[in-house]
MITIVO-834476 format. One record per residue: chain; residue number from 1; x, y, z of N, C-alpha, C in turn. Coordinates in nm, 3 decimals, padded with zeros to 5 digits, always signed. Layout:
N
chaine/num/nxx/nyy/nzz/caxx/cayy/cazz/cxx/cyy/czz
A/NUM/X/Y/Z/X/Y/Z/X/Y/Z
...
***
This chain:
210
chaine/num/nxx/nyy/nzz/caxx/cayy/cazz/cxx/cyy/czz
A/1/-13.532/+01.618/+03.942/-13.509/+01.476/+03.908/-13.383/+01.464/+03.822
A/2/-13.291/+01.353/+03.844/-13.196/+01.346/+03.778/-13.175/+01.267/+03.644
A/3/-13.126/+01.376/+03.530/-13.153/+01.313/+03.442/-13.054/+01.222/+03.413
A/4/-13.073/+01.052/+03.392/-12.998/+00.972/+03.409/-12.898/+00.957/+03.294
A/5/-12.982/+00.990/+03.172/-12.854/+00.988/+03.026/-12.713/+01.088/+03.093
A/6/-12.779/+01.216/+03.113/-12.693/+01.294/+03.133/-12.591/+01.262/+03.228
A/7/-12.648/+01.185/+03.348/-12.547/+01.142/+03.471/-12.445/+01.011/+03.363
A/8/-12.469/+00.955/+03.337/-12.373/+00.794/+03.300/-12.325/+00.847/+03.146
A/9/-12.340/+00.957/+03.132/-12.255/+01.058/+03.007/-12.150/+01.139/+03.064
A/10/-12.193/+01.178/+03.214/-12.085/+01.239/+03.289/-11.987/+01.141/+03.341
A/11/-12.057/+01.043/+03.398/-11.945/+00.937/+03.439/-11.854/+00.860/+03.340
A/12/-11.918/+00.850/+03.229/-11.772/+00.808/+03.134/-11.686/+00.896/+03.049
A/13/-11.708/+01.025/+03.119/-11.608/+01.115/+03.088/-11.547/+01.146/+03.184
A/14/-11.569/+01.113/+03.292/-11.479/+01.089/+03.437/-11.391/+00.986/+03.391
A/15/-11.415/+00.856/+03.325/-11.366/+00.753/+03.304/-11.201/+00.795/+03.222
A/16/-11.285/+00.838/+03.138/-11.208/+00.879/+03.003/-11.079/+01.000/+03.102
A/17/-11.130/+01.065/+03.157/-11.055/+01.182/+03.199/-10.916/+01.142/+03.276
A/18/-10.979/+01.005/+03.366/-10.854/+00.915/+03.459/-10.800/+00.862/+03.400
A/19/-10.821/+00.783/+03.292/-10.777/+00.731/+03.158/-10.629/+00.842/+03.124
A/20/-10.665/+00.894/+03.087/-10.588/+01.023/+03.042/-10.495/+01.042/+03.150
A/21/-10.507/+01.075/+03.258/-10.433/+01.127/+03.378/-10.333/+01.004/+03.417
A/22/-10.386/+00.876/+03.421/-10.297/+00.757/+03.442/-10.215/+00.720/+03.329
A/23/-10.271/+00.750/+03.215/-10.211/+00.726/+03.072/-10.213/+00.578/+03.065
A/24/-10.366/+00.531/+03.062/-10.362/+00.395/+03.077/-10.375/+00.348/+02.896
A/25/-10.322/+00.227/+02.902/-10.349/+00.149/+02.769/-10.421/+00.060/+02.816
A/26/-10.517/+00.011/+02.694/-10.595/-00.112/+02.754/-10.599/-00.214/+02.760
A/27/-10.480/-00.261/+02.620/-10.384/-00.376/+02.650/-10.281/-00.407/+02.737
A/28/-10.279/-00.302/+02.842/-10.135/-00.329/+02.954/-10.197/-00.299/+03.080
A/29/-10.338/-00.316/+03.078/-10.436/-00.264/+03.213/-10.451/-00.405/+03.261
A/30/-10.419/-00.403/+03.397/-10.426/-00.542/+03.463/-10.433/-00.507/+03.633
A/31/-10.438/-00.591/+03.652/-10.436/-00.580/+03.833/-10.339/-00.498/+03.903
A/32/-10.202/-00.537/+03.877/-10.113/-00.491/+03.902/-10.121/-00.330/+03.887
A/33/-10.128/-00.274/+03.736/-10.150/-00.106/+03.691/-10.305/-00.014/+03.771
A/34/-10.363/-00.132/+03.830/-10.456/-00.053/+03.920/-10.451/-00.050/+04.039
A/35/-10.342/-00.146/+04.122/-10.270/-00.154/+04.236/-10.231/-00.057/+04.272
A/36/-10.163/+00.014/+04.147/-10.077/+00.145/+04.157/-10.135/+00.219/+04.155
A/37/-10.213/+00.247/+04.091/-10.336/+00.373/+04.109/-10.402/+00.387/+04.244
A/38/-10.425/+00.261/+04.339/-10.488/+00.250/+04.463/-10.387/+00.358/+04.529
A/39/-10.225/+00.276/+04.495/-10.084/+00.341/+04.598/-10.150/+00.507/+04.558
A/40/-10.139/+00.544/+04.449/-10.146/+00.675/+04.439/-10.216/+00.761/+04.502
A/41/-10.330/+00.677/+04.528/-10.459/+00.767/+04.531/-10.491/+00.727/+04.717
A/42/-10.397/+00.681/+04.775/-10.369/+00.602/+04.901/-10.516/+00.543/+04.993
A/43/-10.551/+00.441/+04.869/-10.664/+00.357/+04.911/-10.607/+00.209/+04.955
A/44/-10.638/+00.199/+05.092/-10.584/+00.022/+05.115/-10.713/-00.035/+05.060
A/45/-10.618/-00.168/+04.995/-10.668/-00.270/+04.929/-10.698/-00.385/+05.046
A/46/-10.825/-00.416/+05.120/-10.858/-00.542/+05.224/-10.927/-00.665/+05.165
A/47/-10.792/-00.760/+05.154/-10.859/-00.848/+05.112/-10.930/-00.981/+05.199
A/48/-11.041/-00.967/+05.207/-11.108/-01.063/+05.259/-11.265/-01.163/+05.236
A/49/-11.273/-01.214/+05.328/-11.437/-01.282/+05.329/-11.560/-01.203/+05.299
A/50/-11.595/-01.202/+05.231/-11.696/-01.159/+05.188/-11.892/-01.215/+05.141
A/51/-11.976/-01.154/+05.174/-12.083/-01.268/+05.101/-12.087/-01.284/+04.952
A/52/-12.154/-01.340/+04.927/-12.157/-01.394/+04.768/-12.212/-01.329/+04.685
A/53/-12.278/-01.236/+04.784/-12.328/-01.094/+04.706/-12.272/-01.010/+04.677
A/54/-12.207/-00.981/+04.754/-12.054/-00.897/+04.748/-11.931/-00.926/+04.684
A/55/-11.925/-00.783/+04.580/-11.704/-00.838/+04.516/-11.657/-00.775/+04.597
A/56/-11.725/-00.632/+04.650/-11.627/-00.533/+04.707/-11.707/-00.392/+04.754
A/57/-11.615/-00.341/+04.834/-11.712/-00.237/+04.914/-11.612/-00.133/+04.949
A/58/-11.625/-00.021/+04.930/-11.572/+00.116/+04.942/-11.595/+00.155/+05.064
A/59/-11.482/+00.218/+05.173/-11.534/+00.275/+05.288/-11.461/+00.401/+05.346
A/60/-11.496/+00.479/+05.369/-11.446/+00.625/+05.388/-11.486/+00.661/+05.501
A/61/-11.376/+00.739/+05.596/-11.381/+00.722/+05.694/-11.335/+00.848/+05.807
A/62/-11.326/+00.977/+05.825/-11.197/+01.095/+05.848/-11.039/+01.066/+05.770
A/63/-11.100/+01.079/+05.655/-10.928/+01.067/+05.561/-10.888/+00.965/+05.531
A/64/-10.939/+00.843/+05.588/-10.902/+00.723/+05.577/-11.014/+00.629/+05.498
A/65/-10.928/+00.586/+05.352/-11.006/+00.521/+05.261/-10.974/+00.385/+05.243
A/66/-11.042/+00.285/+05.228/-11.025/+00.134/+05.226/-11.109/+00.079/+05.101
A/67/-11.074/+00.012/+05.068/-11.168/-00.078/+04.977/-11.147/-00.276/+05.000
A/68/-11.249/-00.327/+05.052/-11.268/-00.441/+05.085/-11.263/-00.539/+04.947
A/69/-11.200/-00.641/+04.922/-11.269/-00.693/+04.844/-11.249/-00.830/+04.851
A/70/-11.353/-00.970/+04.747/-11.388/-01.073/+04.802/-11.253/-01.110/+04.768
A/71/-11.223/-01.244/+04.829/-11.084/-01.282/+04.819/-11.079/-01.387/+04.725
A/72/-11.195/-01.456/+04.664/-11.171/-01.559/+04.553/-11.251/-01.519/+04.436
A/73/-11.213/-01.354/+04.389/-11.288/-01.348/+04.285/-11.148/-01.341/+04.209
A/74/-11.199/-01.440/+04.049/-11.073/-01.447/+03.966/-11.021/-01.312/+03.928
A/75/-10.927/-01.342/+03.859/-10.861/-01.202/+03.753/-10.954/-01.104/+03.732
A/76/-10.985/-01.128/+03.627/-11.095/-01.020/+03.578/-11.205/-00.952/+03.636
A/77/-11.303/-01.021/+03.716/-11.381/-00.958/+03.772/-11.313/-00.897/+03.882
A/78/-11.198/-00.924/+03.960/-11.169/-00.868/+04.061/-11.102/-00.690/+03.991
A/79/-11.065/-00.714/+03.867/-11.014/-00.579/+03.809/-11.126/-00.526/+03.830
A/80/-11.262/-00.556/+03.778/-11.367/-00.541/+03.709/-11.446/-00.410/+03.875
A/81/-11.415/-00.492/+03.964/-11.499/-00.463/+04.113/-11.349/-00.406/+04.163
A/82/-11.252/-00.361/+04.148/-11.172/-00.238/+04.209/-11.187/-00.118/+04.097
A/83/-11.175/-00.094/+03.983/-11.241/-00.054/+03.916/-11.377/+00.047/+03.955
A/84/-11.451/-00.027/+03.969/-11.590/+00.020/+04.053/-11.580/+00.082/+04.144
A/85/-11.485/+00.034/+04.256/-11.493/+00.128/+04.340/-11.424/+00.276/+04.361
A/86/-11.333/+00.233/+04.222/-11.251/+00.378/+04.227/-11.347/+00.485/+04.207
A/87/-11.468/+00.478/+04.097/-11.570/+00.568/+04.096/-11.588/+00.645/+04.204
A/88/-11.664/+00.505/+04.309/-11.740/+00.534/+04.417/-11.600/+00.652/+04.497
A/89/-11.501/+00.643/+04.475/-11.366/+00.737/+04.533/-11.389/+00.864/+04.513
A/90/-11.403/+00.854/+04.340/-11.394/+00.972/+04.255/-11.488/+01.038/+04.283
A/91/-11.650/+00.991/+04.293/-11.749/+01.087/+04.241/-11.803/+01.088/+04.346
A/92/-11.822/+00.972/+04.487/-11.933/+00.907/+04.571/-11.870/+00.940/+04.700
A/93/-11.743/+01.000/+04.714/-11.625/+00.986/+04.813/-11.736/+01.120/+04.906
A/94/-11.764/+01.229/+04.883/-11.853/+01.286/+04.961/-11.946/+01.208/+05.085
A/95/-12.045/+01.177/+04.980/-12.157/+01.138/+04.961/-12.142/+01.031/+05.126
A/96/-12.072/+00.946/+05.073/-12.040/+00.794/+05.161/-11.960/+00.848/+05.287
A/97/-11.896/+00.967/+05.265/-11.838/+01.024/+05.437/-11.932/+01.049/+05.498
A/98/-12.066/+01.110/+05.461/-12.169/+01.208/+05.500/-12.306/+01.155/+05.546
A/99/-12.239/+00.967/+05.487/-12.345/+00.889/+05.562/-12.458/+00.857/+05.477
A/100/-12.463/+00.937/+05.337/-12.580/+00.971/+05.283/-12.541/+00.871/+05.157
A/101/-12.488/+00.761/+05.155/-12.469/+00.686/+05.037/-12.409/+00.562/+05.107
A/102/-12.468/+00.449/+05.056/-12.383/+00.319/+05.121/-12.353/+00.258/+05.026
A/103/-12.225/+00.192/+05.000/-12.165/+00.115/+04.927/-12.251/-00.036/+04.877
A/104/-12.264/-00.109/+04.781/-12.299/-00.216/+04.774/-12.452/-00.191/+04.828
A/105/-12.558/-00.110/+04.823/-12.663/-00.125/+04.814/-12.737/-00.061/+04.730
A/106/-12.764/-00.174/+04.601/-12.792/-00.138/+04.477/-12.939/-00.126/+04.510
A/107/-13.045/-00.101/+04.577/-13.160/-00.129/+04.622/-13.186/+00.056/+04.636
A/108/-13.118/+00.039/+04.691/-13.080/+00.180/+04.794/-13.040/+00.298/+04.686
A/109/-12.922/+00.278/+04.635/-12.870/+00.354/+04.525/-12.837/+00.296/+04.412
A/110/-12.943/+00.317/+04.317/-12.923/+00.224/+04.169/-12.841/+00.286/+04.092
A/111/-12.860/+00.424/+04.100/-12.794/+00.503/+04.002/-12.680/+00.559/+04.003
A/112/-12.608/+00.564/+04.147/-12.435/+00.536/+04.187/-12.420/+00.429/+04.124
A/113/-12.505/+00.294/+04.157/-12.403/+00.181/+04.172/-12.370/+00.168/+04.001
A/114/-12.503/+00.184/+03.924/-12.490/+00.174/+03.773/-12.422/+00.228/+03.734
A/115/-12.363/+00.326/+03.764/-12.341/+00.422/+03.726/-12.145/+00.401/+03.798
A/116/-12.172/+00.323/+03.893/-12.032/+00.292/+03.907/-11.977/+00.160/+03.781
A/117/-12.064/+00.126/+03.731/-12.083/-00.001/+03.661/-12.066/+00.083/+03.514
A/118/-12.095/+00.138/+03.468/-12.059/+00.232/+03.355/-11.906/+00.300/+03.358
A/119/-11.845/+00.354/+03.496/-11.771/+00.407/+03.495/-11.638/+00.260/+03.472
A/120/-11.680/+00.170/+03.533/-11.552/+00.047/+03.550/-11.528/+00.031/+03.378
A/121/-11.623/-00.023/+03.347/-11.650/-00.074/+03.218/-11.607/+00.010/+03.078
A/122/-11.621/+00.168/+03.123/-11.529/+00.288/+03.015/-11.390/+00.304/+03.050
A/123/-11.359/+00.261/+03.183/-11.221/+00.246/+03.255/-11.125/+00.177/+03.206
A/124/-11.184/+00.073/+03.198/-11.112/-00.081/+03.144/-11.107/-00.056/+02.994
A/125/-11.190/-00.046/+02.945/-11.220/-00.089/+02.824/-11.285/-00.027/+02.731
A/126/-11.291/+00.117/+02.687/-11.386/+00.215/+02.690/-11.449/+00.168/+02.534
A/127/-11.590/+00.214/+02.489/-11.648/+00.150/+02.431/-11.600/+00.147/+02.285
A/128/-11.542/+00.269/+02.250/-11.493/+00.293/+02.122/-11.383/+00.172/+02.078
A/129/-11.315/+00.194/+02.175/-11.191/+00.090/+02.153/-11.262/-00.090/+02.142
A/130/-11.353/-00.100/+02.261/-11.419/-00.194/+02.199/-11.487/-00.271/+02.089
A/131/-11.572/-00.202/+02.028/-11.624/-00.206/+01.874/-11.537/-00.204/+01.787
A/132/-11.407/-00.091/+01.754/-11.325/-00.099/+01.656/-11.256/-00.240/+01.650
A/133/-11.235/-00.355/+01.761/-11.205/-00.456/+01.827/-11.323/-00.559/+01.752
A/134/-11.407/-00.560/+01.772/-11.580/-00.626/+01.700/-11.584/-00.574/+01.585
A/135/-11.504/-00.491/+01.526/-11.544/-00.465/+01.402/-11.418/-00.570/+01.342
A/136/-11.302/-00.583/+01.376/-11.189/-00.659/+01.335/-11.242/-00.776/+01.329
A/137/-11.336/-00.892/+01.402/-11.406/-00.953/+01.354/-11.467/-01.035/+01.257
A/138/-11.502/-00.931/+01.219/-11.625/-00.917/+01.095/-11.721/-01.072/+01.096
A/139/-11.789/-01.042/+01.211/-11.861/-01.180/+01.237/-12.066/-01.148/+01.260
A/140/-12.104/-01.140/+01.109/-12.231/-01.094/+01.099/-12.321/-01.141/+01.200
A/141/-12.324/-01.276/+01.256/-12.423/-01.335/+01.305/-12.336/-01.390/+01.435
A/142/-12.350/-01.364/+01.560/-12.225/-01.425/+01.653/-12.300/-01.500/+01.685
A/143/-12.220/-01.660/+01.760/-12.215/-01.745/+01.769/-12.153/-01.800/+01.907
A/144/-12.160/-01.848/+02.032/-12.082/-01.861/+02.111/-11.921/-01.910/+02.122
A/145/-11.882/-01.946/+02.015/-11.774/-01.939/+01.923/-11.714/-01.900/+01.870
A/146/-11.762/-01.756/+01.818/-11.714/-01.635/+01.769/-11.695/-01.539/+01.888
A/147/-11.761/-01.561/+02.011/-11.736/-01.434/+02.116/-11.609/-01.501/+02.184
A/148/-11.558/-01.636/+02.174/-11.479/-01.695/+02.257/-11.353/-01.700/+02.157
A/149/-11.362/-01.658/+02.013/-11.243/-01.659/+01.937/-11.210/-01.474/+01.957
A/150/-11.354/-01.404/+01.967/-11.295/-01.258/+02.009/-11.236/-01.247/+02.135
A/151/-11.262/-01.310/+02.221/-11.201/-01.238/+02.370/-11.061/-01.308/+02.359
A/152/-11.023/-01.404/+02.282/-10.923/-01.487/+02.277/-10.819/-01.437/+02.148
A/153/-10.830/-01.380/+02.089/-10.737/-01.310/+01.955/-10.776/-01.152/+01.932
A/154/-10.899/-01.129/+01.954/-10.950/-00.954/+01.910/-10.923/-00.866/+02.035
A/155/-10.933/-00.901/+02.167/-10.996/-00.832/+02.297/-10.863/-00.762/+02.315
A/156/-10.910/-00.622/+02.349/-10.775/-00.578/+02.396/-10.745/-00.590/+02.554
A/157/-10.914/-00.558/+02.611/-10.922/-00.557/+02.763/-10.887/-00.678/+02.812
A/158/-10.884/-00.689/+02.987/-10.847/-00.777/+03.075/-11.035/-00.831/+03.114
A/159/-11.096/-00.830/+02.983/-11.277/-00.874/+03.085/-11.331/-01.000/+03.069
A/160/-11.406/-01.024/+03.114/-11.455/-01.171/+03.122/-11.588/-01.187/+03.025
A/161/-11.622/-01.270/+03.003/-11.718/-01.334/+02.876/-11.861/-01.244/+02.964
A/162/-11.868/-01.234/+03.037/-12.031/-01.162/+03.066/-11.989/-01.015/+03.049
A/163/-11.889/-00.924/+03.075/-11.863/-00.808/+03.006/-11.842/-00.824/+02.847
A/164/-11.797/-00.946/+02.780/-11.815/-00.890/+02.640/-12.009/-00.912/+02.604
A/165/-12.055/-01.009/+02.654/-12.160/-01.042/+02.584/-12.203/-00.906/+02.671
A/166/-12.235/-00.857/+02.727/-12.316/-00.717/+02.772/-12.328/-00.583/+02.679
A/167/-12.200/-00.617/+02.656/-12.132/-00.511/+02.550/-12.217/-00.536/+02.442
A/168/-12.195/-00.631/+02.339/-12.277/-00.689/+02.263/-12.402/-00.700/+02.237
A/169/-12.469/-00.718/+02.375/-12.596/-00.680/+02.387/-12.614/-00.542/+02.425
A/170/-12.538/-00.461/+02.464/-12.579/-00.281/+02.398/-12.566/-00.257/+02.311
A/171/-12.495/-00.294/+02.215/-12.517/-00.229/+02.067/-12.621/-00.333/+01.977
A/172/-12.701/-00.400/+02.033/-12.761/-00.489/+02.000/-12.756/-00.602/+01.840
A/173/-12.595/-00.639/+01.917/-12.542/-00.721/+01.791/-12.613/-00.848/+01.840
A/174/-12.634/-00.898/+01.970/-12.679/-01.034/+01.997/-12.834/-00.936/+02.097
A/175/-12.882/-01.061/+02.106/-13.029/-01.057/+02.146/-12.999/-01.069/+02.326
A/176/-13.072/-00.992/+02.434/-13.045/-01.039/+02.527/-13.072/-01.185/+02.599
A/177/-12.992/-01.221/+02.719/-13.043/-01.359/+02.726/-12.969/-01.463/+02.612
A/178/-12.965/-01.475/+02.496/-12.926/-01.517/+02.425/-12.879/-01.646/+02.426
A/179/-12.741/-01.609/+02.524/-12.633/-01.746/+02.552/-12.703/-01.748/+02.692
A/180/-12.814/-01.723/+02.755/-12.807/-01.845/+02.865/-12.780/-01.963/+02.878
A/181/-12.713/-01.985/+02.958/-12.681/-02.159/+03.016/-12.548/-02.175/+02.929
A/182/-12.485/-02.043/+02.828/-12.367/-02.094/+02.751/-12.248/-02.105/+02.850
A/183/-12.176/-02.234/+02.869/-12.053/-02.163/+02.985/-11.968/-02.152/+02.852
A/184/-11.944/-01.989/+02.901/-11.786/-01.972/+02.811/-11.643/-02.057/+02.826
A/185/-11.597/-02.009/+02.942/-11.505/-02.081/+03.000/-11.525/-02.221/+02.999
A/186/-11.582/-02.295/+02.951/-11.560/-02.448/+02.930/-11.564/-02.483/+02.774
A/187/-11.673/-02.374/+02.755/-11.631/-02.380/+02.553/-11.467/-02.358/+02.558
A/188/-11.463/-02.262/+02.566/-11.325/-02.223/+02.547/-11.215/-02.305/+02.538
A/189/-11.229/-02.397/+02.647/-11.119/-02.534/+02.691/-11.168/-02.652/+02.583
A/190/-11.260/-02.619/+02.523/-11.350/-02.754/+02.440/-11.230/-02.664/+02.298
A/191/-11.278/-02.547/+02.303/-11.187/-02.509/+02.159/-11.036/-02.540/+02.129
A/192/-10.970/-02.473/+02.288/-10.826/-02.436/+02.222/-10.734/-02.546/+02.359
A/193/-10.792/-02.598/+02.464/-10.772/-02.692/+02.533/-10.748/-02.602/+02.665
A/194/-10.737/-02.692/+02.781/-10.722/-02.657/+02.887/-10.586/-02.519/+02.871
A/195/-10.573/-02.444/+02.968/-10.461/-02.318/+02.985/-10.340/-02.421/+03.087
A/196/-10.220/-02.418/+03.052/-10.160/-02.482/+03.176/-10.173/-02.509/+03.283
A/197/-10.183/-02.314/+03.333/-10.175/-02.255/+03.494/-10.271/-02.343/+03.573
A/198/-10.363/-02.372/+03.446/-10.507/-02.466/+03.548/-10.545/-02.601/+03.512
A/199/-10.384/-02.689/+03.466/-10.390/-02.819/+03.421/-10.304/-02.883/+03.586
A/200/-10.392/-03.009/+03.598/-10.315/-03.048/+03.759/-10.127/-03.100/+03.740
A/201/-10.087/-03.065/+03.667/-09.981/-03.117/+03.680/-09.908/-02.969/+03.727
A/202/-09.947/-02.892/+03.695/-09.894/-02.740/+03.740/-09.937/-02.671/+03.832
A/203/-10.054/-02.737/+03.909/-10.098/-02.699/+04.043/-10.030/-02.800/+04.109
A/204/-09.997/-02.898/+04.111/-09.927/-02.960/+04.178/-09.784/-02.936/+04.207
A/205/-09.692/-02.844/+04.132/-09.579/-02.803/+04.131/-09.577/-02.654/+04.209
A/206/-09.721/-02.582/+04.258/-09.705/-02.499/+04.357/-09.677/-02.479/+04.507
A/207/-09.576/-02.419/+04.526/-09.609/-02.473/+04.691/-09.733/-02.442/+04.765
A/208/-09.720/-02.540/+04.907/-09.840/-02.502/+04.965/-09.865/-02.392/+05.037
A/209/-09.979/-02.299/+05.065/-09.965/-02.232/+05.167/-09.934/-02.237/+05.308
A/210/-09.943/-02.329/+05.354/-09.957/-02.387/+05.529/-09.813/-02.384/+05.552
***
């Protein structure tokens, strides 16, 4: 039986190890710096339709590696789900030639997929660097207000408000559940006001696709 501490202790020292090898920073980690890692590692990036269940799906094939992913997932989570699948590259790349592992079936394989979910999350953003980040802070009792002034002045990563509150709720600074029903992203615009890029006078100055 596999012992699971030990597995998702191995995988974020896989994390840490690519970390190292890419010489990534985690303030300059973005879409683009993992684009390049795809070029490197010569994984096509397919972007398409996907279900709603799905960000993205790893597929290996006689030498030939692809990674699918949904086509309207924003910034962050889309880092968040290529990320993920680099794991499934790194550690799962056997496994998924051999037939004996399928991508995106967390039913099936909980402890890849978690475990790909551990590896994204030490990738991006590894935990140490996180906390020293929450410790800059210094916010005893958080508040949905205080996690939206951290991801907005403290955060070094590229992650979205359900990766910090997760975080948060592993070191059990907030209670789980907690902020249900909180939308971050609209607090956020209530705090510091709408972002340009997504005020209509600047979508209107894009051209069209057609």
């Amino acid at each position: 039986m596999i012992n699971k501490t030990a597995y998702y202790a191995s995988i974020r020292e896989l994390a840490r190890k690519k970390r190292a090898e890419y010489s990534i920073q985690t303030n300059a980690f973005g879409i683009r710096e993992i684009r390049a890692i795809y070029r490197r590692e010569h994984i096509t990036i397919d972007i398409r339709t996907l279900p709603s269940c799905l960000k993205a799906i790893y597929l290996a094939q006689e030498g030939d590696v692809c990674v699918a992913i949904r086509k309207d997932l924003p910034g962050e989570p889309k880092l968040f789900a290529l990320a993920h699948e680099l794991k499934h590259h790194w550690a799962d790349q056997e496994l998924i030639q051999a037939g004996l592992f399928r991508c995106g079936d967390y039913n099936a394989n909980e402890l890849e997929e978690k475990g790909a979910e551990v590896f994204a999350a030490e990738f991006i953003y590894p935990e140490e660097e996180f906390f020293e980040d929450v410790g800059a802070c210094n916010s005893p009792e958080w508040k949905p207000q205080d996690i939206v002034r951290f991801k907005k002045f403290h955060c070094r990563g590229k992650v979205s408000y359900t990766f910090i509150r997760k975080r948060l709720e592993l070191r059990g600074l907030v209670q789980r559940d907690q902020f249900a029903g909180v939308k971050f992203q609209k607090l956020e615009e209530e705090m510091y006001g709408v972002p340009f890029y997504r005020q209509s006078w600047f979508r209107q100055r894009r051209p069209s696709s057609s």
